[in-house]
The first five atom37 places (N, CA, C, CB, O) and aatype in JSON, in Angstrom:
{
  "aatype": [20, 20, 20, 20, 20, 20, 20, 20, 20, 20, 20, 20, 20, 20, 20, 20, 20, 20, 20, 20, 20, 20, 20, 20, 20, 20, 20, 20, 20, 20, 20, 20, 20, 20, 20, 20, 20, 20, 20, 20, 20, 20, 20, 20, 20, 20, 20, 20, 20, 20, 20, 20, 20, 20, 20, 20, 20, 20, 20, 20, 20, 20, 20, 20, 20, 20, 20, 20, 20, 20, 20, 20, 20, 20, 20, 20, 20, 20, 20, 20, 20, 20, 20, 20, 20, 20, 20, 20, 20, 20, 20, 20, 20, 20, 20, 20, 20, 20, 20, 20, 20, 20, 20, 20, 20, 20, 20, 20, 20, 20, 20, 20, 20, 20, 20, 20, 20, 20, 20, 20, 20, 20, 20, 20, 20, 20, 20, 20, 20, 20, 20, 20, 20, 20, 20, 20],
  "atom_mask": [
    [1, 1, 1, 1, 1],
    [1, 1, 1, 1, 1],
    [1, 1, 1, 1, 1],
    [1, 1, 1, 1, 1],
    [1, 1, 1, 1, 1],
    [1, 1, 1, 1, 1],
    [1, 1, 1, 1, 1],
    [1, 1, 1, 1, 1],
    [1, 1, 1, 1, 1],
    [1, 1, 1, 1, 1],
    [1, 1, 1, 1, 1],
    [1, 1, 1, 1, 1],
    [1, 1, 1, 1, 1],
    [1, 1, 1, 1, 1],
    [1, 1, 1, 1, 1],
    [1, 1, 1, 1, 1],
    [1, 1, 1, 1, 1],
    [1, 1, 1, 1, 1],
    [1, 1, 1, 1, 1],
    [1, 1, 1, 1, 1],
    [1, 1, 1, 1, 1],
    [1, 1, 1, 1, 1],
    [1, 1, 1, 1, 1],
    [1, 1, 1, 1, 1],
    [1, 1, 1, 1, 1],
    [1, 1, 1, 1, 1],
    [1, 1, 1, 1, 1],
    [1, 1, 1, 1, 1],
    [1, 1, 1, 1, 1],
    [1, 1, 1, 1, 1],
    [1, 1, 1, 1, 1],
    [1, 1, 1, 1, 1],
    [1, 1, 1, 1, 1],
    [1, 1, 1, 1, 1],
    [1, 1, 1, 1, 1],
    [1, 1, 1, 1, 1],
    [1, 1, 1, 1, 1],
    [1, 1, 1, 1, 1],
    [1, 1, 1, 1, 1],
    [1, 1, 1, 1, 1],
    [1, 1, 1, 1, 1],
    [1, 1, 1, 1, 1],
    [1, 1, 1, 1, 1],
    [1, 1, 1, 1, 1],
    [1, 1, 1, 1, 1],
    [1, 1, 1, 1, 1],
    [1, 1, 1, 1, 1],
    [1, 1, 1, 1, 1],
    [1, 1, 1, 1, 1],
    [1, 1, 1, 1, 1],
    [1, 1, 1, 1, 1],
    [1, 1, 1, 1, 1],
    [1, 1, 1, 1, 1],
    [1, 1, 1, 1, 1],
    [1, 1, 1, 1, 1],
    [1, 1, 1, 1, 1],
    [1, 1, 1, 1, 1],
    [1, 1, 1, 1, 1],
    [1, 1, 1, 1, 1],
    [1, 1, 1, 1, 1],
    [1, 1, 1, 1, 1],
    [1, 1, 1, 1, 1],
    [1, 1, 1, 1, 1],
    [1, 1, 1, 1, 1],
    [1, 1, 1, 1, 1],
    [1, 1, 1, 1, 1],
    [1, 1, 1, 1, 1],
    [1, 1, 1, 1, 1],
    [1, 1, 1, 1, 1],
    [1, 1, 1, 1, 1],
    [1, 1, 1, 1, 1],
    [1, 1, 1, 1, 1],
    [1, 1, 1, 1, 1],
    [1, 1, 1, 1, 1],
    [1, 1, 1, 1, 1],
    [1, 1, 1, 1, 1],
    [1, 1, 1, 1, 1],
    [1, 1, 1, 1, 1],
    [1, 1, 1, 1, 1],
    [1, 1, 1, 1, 1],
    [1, 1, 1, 1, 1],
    [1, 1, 1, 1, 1],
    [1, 1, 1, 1, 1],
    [1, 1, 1, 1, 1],
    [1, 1, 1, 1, 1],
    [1, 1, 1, 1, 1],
    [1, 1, 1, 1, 1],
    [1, 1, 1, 1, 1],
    [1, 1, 1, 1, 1],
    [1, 1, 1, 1, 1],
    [1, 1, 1, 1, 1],
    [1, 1, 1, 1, 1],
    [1, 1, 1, 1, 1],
    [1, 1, 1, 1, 1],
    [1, 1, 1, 1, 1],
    [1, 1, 1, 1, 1],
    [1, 1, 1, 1, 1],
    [1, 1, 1, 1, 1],
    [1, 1, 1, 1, 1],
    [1, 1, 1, 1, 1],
    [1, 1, 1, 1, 1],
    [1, 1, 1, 1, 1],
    [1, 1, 1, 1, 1],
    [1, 1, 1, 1, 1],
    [1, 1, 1, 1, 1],
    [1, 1, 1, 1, 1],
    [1, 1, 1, 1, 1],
    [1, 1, 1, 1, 1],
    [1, 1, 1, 1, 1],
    [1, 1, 1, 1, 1],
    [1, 1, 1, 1, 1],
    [1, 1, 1, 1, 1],
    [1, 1, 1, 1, 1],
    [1, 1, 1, 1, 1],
    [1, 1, 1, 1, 1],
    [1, 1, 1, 1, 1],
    [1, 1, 1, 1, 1],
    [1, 1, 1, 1, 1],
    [1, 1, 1, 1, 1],
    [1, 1, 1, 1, 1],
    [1, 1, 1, 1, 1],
    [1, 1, 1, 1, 1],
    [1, 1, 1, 1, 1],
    [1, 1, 1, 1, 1],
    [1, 1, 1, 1, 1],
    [1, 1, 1, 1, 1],
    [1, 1, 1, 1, 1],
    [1, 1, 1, 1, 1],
    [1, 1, 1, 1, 1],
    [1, 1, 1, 1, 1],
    [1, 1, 1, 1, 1],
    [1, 1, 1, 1, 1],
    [1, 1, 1, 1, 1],
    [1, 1, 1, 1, 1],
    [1, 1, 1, 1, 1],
    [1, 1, 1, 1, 1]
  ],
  "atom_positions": [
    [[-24.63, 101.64, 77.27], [-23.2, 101.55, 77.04], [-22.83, 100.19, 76.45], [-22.44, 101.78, 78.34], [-22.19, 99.34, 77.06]],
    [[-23.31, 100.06, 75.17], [-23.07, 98.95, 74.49], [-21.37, 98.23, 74.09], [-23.83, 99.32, 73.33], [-21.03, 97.13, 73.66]],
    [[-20.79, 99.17, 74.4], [-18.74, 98.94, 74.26], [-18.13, 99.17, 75.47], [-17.75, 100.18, 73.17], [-16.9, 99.23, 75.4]],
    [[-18.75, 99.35, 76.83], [-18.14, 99.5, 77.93], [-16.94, 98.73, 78.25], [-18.96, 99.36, 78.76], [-15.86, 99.09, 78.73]],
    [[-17.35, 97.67, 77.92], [-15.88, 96.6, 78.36], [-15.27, 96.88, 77.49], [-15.84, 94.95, 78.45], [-14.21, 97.34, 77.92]],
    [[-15.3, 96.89, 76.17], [-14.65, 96.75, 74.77], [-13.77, 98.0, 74.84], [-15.77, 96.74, 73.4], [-12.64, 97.88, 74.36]],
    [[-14.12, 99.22, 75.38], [-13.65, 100.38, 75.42], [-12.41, 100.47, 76.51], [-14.79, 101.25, 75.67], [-11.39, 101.14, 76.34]],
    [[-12.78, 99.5, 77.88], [-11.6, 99.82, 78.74], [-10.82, 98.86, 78.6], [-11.82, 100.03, 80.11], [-9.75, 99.04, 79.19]],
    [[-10.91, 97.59, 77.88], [-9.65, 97.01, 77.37], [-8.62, 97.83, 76.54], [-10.02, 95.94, 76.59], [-7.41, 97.96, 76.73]],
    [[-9.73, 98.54, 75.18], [-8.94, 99.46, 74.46], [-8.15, 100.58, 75.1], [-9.74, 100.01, 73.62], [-7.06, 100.97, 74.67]],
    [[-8.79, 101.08, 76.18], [-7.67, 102.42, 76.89], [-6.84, 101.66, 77.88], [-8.58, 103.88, 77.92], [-5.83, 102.26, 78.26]],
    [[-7.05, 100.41, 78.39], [-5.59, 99.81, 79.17], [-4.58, 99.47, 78.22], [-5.8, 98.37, 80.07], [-3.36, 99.6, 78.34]],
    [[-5.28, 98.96, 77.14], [-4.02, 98.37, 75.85], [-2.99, 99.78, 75.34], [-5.08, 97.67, 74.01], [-1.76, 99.86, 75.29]],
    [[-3.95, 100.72, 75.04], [-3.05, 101.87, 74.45], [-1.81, 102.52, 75.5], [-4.15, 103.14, 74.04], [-0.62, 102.79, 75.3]],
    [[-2.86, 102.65, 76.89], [-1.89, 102.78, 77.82], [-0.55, 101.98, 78.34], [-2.55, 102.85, 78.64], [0.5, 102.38, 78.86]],
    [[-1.01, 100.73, 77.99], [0.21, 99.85, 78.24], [1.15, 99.84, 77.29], [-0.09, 98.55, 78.42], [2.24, 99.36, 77.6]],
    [[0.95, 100.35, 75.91], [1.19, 100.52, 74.79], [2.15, 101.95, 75.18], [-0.16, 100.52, 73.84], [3.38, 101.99, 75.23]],
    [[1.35, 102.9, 75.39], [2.26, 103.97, 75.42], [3.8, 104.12, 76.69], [1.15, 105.14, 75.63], [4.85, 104.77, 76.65]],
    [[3.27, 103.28, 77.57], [4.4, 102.97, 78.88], [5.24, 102.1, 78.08], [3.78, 102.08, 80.49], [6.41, 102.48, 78.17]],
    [[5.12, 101.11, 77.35], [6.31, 100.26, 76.71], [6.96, 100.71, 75.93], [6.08, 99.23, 76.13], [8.13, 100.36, 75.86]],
    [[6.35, 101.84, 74.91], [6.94, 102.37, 74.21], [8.31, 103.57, 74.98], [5.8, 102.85, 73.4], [9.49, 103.56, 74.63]],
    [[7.91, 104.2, 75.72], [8.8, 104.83, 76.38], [9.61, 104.26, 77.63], [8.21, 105.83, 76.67], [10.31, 105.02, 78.31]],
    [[9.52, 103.18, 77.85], [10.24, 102.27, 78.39], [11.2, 102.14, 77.5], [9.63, 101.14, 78.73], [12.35, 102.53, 77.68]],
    [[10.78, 101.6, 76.49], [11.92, 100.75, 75.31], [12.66, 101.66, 74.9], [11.33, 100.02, 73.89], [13.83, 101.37, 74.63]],
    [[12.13, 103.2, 74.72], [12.42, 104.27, 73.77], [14.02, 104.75, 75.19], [10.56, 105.74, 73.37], [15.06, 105.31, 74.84]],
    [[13.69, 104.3, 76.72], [14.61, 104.83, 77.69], [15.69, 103.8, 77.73], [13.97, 105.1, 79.12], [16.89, 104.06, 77.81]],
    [[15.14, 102.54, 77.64], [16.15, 101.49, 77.74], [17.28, 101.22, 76.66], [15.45, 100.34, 77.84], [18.35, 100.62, 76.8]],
    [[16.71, 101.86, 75.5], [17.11, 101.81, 74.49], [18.86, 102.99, 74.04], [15.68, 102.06, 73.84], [19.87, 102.85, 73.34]],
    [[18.19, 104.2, 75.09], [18.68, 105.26, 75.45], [19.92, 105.12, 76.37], [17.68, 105.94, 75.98], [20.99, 105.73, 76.5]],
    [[19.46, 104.28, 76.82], [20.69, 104.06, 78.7], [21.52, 103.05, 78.29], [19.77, 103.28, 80.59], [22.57, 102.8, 78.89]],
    [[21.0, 102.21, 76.92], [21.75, 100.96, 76.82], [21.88, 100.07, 78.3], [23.23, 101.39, 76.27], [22.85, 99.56, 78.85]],
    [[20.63, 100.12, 78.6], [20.37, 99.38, 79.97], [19.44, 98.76, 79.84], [20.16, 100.05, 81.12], [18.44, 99.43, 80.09]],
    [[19.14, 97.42, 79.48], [18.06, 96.2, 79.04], [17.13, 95.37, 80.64], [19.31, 94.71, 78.06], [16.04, 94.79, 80.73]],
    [[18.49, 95.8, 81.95], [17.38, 95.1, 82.64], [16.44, 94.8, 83.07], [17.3, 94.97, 82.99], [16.23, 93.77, 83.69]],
    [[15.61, 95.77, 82.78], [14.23, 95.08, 82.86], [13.52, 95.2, 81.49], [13.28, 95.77, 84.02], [12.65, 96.04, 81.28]],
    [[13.86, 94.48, 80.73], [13.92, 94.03, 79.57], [12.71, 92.84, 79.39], [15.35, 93.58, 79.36], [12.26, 92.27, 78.4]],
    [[12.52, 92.79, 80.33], [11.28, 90.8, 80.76], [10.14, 91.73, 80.99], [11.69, 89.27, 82.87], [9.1, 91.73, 80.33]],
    [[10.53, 92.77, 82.3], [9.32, 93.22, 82.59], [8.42, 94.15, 81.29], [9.64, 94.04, 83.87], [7.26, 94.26, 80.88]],
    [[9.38, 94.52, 81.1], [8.88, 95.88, 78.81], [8.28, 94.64, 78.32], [10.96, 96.69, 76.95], [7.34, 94.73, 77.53]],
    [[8.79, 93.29, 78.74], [8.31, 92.37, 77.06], [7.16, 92.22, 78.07], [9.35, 90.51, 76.14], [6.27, 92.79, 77.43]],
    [[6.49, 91.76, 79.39], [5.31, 91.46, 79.64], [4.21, 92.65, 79.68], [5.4, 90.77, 80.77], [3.0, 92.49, 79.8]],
    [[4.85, 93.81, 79.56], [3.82, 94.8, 79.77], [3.4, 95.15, 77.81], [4.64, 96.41, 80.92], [2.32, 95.67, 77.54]],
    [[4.24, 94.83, 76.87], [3.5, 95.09, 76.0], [3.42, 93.97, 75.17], [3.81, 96.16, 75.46], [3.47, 93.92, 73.94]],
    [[3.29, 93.15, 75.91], [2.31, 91.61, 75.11], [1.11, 91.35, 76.1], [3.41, 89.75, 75.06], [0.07, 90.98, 75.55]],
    [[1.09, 91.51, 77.84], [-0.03, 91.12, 78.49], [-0.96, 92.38, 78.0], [0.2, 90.91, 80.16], [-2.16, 92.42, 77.76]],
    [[0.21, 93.53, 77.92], [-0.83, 94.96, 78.15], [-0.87, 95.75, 76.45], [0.14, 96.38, 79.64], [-0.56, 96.92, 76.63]],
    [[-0.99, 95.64, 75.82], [-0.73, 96.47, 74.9], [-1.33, 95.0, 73.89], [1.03, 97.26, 74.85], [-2.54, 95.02, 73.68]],
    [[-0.88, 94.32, 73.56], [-1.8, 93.08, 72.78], [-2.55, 92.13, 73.54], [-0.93, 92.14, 71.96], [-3.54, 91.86, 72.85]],
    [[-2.59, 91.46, 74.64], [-3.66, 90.6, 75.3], [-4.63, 91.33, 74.91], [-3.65, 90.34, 76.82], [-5.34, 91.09, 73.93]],
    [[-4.78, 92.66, 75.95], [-5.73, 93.87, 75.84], [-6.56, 94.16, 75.15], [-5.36, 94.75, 75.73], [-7.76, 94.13, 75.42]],
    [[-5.91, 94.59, 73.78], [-6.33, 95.43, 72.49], [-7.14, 94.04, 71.86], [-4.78, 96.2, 71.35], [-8.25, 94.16, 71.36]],
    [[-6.49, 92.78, 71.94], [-7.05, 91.61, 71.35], [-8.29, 91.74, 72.0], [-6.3, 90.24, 71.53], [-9.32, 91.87, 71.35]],
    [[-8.27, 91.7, 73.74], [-9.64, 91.19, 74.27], [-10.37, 92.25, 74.02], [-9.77, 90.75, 75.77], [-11.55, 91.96, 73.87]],
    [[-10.07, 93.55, 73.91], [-10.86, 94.55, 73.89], [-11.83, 94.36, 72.63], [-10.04, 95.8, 73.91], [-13.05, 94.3, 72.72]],
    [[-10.89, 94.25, 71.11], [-11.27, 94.04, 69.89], [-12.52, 92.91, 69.87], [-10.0, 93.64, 69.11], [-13.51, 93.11, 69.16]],
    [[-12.39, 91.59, 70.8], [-12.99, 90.73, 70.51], [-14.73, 91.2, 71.32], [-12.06, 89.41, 70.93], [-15.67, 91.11, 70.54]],
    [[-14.94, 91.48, 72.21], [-16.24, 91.99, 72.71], [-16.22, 93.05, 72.04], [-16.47, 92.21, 74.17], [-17.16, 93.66, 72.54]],
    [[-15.66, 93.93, 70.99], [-16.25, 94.75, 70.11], [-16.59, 94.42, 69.08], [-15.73, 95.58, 69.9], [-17.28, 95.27, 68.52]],
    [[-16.36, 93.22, 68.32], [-17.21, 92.49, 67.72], [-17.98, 91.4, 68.1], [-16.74, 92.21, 66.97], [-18.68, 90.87, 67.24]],
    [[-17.99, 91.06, 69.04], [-19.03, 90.39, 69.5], [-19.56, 90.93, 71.1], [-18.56, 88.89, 69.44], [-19.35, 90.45, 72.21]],
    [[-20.24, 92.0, 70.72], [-20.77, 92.79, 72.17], [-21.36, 91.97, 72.71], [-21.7, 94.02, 72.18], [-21.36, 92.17, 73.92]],
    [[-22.07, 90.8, 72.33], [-22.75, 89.78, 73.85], [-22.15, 88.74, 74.14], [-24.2, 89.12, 73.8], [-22.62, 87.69, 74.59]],
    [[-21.0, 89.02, 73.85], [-20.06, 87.94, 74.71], [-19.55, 89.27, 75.88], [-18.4, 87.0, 73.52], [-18.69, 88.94, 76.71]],
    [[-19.95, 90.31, 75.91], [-19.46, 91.11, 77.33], [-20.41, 91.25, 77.99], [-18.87, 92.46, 77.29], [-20.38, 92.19, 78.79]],
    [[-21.78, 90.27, 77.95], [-22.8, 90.63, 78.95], [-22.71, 89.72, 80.05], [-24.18, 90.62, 78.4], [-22.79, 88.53, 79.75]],
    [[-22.6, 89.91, 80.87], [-22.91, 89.13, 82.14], [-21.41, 89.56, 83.25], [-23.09, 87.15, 81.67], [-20.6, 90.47, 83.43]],
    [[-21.75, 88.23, 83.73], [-20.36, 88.87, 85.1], [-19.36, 88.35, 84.66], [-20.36, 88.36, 86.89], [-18.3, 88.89, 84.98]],
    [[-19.32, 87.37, 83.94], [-17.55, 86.8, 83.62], [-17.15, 87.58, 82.96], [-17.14, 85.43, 82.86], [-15.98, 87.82, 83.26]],
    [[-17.82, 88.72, 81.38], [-16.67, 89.47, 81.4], [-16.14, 90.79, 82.28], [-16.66, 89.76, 80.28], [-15.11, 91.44, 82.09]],
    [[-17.14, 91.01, 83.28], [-16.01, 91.7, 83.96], [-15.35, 91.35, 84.54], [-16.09, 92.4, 84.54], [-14.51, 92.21, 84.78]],
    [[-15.07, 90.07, 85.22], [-14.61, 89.07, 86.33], [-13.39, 89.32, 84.79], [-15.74, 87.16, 87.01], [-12.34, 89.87, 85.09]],
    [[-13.49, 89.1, 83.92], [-12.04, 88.7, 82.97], [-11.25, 90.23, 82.78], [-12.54, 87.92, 81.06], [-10.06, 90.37, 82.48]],
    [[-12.31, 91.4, 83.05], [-11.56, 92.3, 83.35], [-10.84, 93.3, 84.5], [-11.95, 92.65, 82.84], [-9.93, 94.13, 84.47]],
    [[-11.5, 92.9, 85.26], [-10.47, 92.98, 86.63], [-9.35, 92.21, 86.65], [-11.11, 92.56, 87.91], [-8.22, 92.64, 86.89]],
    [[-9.79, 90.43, 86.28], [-8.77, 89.81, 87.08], [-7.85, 90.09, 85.97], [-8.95, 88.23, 87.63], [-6.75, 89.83, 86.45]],
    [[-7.64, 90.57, 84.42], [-6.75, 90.97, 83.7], [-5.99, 92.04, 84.15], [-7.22, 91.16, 82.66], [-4.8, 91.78, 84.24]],
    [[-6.42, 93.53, 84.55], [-5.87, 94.32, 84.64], [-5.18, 94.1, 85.69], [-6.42, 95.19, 84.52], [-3.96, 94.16, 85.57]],
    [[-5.83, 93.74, 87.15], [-5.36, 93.55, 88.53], [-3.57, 93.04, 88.05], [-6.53, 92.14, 89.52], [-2.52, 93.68, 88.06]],
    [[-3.88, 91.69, 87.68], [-2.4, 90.87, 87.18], [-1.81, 91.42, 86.78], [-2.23, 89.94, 86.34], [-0.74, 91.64, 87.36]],
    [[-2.08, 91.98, 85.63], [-1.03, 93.31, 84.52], [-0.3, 94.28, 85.83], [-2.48, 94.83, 83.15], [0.93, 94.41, 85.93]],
    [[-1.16, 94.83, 86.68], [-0.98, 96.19, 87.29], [0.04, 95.62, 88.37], [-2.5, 97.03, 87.92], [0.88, 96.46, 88.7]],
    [[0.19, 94.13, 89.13], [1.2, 93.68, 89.58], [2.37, 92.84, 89.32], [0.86, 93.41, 90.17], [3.49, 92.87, 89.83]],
    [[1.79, 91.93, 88.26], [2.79, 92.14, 87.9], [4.08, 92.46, 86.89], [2.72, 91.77, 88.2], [5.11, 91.79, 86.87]],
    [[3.81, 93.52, 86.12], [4.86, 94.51, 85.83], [5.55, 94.92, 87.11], [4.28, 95.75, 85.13], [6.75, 94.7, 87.28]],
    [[4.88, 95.44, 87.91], [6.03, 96.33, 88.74], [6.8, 95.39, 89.45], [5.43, 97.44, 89.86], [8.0, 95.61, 89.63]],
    [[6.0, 93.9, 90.07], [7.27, 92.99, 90.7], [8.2, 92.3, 89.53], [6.61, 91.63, 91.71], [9.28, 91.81, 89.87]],
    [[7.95, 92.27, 88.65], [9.14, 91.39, 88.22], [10.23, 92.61, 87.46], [8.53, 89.98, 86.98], [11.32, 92.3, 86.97]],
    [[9.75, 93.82, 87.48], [10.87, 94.91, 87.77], [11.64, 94.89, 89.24], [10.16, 96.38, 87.63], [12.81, 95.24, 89.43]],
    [[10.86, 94.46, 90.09], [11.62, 94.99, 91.17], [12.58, 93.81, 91.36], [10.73, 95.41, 92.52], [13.78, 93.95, 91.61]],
    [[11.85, 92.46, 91.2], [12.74, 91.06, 90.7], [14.38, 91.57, 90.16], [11.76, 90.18, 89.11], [15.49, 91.58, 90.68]],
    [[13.8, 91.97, 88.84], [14.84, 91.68, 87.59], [15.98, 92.73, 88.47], [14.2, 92.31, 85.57], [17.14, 92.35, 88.36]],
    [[15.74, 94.15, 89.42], [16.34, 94.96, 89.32], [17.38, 94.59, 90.91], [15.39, 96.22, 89.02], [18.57, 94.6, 91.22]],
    [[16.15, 94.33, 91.51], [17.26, 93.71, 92.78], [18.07, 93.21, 92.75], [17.06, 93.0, 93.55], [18.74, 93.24, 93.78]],
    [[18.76, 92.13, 91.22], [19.36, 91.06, 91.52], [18.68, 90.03, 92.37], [20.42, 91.42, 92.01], [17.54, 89.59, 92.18]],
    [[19.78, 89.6, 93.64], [19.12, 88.54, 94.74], [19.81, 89.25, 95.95], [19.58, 86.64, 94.56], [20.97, 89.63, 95.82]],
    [[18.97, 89.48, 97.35], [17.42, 88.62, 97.1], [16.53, 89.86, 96.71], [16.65, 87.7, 98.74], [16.95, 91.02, 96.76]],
    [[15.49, 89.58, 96.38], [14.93, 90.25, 96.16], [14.03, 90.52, 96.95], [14.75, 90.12, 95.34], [13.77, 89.61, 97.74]],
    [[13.19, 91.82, 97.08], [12.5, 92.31, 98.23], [11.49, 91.17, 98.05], [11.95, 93.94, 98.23], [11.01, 90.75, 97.0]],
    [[11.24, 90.73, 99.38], [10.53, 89.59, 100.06], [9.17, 89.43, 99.55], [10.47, 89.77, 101.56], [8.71, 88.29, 99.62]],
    [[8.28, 90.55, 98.95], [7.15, 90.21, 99.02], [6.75, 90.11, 97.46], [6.42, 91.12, 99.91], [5.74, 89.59, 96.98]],
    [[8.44, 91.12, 96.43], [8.25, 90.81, 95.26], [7.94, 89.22, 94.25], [9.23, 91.4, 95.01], [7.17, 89.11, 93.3]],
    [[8.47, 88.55, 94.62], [8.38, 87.38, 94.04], [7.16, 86.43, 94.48], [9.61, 86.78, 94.27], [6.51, 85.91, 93.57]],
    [[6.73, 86.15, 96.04], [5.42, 85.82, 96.07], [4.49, 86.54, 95.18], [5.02, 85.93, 97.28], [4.01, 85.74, 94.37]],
    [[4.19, 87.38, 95.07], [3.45, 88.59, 94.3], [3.17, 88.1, 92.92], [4.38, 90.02, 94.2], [2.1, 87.69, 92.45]],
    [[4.6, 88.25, 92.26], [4.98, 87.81, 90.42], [4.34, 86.43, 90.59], [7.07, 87.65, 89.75], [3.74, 85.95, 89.62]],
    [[4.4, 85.9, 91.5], [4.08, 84.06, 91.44], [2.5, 84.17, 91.26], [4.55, 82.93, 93.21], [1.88, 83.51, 90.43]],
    [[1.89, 85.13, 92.17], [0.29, 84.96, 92.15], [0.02, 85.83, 91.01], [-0.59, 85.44, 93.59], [-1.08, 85.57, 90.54]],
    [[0.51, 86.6, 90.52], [0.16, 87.63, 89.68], [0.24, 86.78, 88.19], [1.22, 89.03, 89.88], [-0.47, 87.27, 87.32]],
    [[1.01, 85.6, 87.8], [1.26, 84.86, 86.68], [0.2, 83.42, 87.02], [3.06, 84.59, 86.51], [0.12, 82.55, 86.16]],
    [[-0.47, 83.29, 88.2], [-1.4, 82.13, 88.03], [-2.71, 83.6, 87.63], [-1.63, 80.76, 89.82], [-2.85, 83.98, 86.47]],
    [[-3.28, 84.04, 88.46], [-4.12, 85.33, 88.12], [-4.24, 85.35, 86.64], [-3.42, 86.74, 88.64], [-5.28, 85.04, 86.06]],
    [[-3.36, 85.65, 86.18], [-3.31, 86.2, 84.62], [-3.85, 84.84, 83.7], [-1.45, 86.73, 84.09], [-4.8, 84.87, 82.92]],
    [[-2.97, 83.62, 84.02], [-3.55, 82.82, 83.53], [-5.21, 81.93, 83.78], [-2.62, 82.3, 83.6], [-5.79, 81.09, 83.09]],
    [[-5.57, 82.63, 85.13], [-7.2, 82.59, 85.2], [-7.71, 83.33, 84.23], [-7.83, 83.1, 86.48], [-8.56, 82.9, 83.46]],
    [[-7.13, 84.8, 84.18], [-8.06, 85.38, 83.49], [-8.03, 84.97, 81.89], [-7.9, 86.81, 83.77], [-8.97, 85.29, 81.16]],
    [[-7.03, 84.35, 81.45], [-7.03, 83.62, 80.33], [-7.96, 82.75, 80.34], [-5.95, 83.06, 80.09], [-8.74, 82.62, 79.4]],
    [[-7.99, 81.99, 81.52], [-9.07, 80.93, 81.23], [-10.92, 81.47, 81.29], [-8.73, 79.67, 82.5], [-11.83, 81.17, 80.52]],
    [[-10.94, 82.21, 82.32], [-12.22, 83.13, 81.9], [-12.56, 83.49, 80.67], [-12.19, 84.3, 82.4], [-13.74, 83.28, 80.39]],
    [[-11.65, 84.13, 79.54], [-11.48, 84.61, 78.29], [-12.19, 83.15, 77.43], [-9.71, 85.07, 78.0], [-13.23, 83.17, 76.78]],
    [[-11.49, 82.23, 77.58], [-11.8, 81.14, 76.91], [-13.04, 80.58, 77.13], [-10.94, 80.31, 77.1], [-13.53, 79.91, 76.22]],
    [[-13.77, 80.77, 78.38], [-15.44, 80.27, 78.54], [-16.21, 81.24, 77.79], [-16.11, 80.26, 80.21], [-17.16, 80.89, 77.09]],
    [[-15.76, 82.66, 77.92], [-16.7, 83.25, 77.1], [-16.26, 83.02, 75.85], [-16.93, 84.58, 77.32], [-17.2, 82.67, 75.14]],
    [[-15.17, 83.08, 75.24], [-14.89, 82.85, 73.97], [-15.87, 81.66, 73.01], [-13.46, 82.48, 74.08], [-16.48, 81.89, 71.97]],
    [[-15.76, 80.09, 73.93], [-16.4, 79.34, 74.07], [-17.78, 79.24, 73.82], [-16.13, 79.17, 74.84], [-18.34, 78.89, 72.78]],
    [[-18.39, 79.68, 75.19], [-19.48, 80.82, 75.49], [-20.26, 81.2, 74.34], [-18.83, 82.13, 76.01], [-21.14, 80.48, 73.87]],
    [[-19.88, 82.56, 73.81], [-20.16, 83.18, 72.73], [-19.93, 83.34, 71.57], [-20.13, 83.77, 72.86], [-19.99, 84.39, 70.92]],
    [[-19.48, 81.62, 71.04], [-19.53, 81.49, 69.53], [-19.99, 80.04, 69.22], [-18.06, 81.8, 68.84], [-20.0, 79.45, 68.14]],
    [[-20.55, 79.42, 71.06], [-21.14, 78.02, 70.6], [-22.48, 77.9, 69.78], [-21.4, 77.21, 71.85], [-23.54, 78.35, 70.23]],
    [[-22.4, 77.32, 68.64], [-23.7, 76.78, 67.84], [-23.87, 78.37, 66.93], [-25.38, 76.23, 69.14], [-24.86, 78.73, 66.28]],
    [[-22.71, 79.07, 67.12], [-23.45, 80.52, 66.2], [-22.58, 80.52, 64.65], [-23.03, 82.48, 67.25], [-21.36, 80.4, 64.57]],
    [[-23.21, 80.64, 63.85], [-22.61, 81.07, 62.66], [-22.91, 82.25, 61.87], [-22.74, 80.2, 61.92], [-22.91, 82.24, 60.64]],
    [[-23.21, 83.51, 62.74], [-23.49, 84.61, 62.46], [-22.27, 85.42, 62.41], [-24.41, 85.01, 63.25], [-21.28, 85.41, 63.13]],
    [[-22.6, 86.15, 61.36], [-21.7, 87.24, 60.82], [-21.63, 88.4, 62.0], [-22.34, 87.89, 59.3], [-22.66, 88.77, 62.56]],
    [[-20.5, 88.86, 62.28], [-20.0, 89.88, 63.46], [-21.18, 90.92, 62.81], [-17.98, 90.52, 63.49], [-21.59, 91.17, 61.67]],
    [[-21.63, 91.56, 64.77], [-22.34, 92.75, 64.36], [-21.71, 93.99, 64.61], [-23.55, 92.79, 64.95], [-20.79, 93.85, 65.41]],
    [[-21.87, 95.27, 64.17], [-21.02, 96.5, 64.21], [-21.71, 97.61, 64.99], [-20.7, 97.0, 62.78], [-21.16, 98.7, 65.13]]
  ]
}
């Protein structure tokens, strides 16, 4: 399974892709924008982070060997998968907001930015000292 990772970035991206789209397509509908933050993080973390990271270990399949990139794909999706739904429940409560939403969004936005930084060792990683042409 030489695209394993490459492949489930690509089906979380489309999926996050297809939820924003009909988000936007309802919000758009209701003329009701508030959770308007949470649509913009689900299709930039989920629908382009994604499709980017997915794209990038599909051209460079041995930058997805070992444990950091799955460690970059859990701790990506995990974040995505919480927080979208708290900073909906944030944006929608007003104040206060249910108690455990906002601790949550808080760990769920350092998370995400680990898994950014994971992204960047392999990135790092797997283009130090190489000047080889992408393989297909």
């Amino acid at each position: 399974m030489p695209h394993s990772l490459s492949n489930m970035f690509l089906r979380l991206a489309v999926v996050a892709a297809l939820i924003g789209m009909i988000w936007g397509n309802v919000m758009g509908a209701t003329h009701n924008y508030t959770t308007s933050t949470a649509h913009a993080h689900l299709n930039m973390l989920g629908w382009v982070s994604m499709a980017l990271y997915g794209l990038y270990y599909r051209v460079l399949p041995h930058a997805a060997v070992g444990r950091l990139p799955q460690l970059h794909l859990w701790v990506s999706a995990l974040s995505l998968f919480i927080m979208v739904p708290c900073l909906t429940i944030v944006r929608l409560a007003y104040q206060p907001a249910l108690p455990f939403a906002e601790p949550l969004l808080a760990l769920s936005g350092i998370t995400m930015l680990v898994s950014m930084l994971v992204f960047v060792v392999v990135v790092f990683r797997s283009t130090a000292g190489k000047n080889q042409p992408a393989t297909t």
